[in-house]
N, C-alpha and C positions, 0 to 999 in steps of 0.2 A: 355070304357065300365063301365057302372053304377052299380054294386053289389047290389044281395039284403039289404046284411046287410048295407047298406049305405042310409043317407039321403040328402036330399037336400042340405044343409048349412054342413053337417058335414061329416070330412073326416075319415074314422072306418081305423083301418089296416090291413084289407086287401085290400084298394087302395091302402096305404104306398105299402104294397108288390107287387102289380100288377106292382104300376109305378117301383121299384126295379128292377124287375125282365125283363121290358121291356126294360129299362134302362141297362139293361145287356145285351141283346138278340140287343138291336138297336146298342150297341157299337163294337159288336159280328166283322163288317167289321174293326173295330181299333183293335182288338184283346187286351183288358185289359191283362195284364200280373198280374202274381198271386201278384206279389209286389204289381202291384199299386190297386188290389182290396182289399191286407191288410192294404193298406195304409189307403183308403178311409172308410174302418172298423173302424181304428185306430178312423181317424177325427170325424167320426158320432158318435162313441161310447163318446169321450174326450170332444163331442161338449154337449153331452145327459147328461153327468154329471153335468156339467156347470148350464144348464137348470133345471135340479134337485134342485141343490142348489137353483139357482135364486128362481125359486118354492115354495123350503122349505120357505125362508126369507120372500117372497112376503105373502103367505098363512098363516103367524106364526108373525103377529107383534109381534112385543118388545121381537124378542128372541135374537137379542144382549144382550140386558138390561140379559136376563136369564140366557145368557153364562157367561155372568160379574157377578152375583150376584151366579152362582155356584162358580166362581175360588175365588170369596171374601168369601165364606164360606168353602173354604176348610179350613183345621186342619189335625195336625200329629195324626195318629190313630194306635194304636196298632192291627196289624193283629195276629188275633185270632192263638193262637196254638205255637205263637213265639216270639222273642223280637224284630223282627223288627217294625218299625213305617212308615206308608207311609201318604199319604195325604188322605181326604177321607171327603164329606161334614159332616160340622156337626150334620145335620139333611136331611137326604138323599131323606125324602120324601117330602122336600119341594121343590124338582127339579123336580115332577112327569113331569109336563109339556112341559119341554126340553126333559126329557127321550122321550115326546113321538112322538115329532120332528125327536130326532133319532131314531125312529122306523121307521115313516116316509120316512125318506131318505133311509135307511138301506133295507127295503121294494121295496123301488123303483128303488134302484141300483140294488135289486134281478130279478126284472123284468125286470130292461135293460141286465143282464147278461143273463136269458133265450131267450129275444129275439136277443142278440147278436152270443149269441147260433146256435139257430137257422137261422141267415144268413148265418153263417160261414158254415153249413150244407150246408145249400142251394150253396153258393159260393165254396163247395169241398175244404176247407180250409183244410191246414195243418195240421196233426192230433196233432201235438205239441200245436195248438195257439187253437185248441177246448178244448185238457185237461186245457189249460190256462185257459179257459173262464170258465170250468166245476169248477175249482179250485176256481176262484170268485164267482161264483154261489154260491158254500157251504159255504165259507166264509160272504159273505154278509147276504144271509139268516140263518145262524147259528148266525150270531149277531143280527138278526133281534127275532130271538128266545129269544136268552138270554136276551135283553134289555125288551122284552116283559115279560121273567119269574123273571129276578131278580130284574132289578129296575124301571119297575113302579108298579112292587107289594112289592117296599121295602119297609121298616121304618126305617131300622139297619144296621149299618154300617159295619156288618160281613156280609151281603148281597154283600157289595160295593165291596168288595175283592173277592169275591164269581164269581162276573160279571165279573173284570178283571184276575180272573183266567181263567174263560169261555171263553174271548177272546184267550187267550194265546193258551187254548187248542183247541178251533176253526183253530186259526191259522194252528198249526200242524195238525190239520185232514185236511183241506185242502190241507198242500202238500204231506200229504201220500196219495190222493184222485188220484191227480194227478200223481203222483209217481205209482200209482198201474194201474190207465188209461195206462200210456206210459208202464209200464212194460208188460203189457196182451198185447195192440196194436201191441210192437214188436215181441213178444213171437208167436203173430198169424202169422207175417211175414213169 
């Protein structure tokens, strides 16, 4: 079956999903077992990352060369407020570029997590491995925020610390995210 949204030469997804979903329904006489449909989650999602990357590299020449020439300018920098000294470039805005690479990737592992999402919906996945996926979701895209607010609109290296505090506390809101998903799930039990 040919979908409007679809052309000639080009596959949109929602063919991806039709063949998925027929692909479920034609193995329906083998009876996939819920393992081997997390399994095959697993593979697709592990394989999608891969590809992402390949992507980033492919689409991004000379961002080795960028990743070498940020770690060859890092410097011990004194974070603001204290005595400690961490690493930190020494002119943060001369990485706009690579920062926006990892937006890039950051961006597009948020949209493999919503559509991974949503398979898992679709497959009646386990409500543990959706708040999982729920959990990368905000994490990815909350880096995807910060790398957009703080370093490619830096200059200053009290910014730099600024982002990797943001990560940190990204971190954490994602697993209270998830932690307050399974608590309400069960609670409705």
């Amino acid at each position: 079956m040919v979908l409007p949204c679809c052309r000639e030469r080009y596959i949109c997804i929602c063919s991806i999903l039709d063949w998925g979903e027929s692909l479920i329904k034609d193995s329906s006489t083998h009876a996939l077992t819920d393992k081997r449909k997390e399994s095959l989650v697993t593979y697709v999602y592990v394989g999608a990352i891969f590809i992402i990357l390949a992507l980033v590299f492919v689409l991004n020449t000379g961002i080795s060369g960028r990743i070498i020439d940020l770690f060859s300018s890092l410097t011990l920098a004194q974070v603001p407020g204290t005595n400690i000294a961490l690493p930190a470039p020494s002119i943060p805005a001369s990485h706009i570029r690579l920062y926006d690479v990892a937006f890039q990737f950051t961006i597009s592992v948020g949209i493999l997590e919503i559509v991974t999402l949503m398979v898992r919906i679709l497959l009646h996945s386990q409500f543990a491995r959706k708040a999982e996926t729920i959990q990368n979701l905000v994490f990815w895209l909350g880096t995807s925020f910060l790398i957009m607010a703080y370093l490619v609109n830096t200059s200053l290296q009290t910014e730099w610390f600024v982002f990797w505090s943001g990560i940190i506390l990204m971190a954490g809101l994602a697993l209270v995210t998830r932690g307050i998903i399974i608590f309400l799930a069960k609670r409705n039990c």
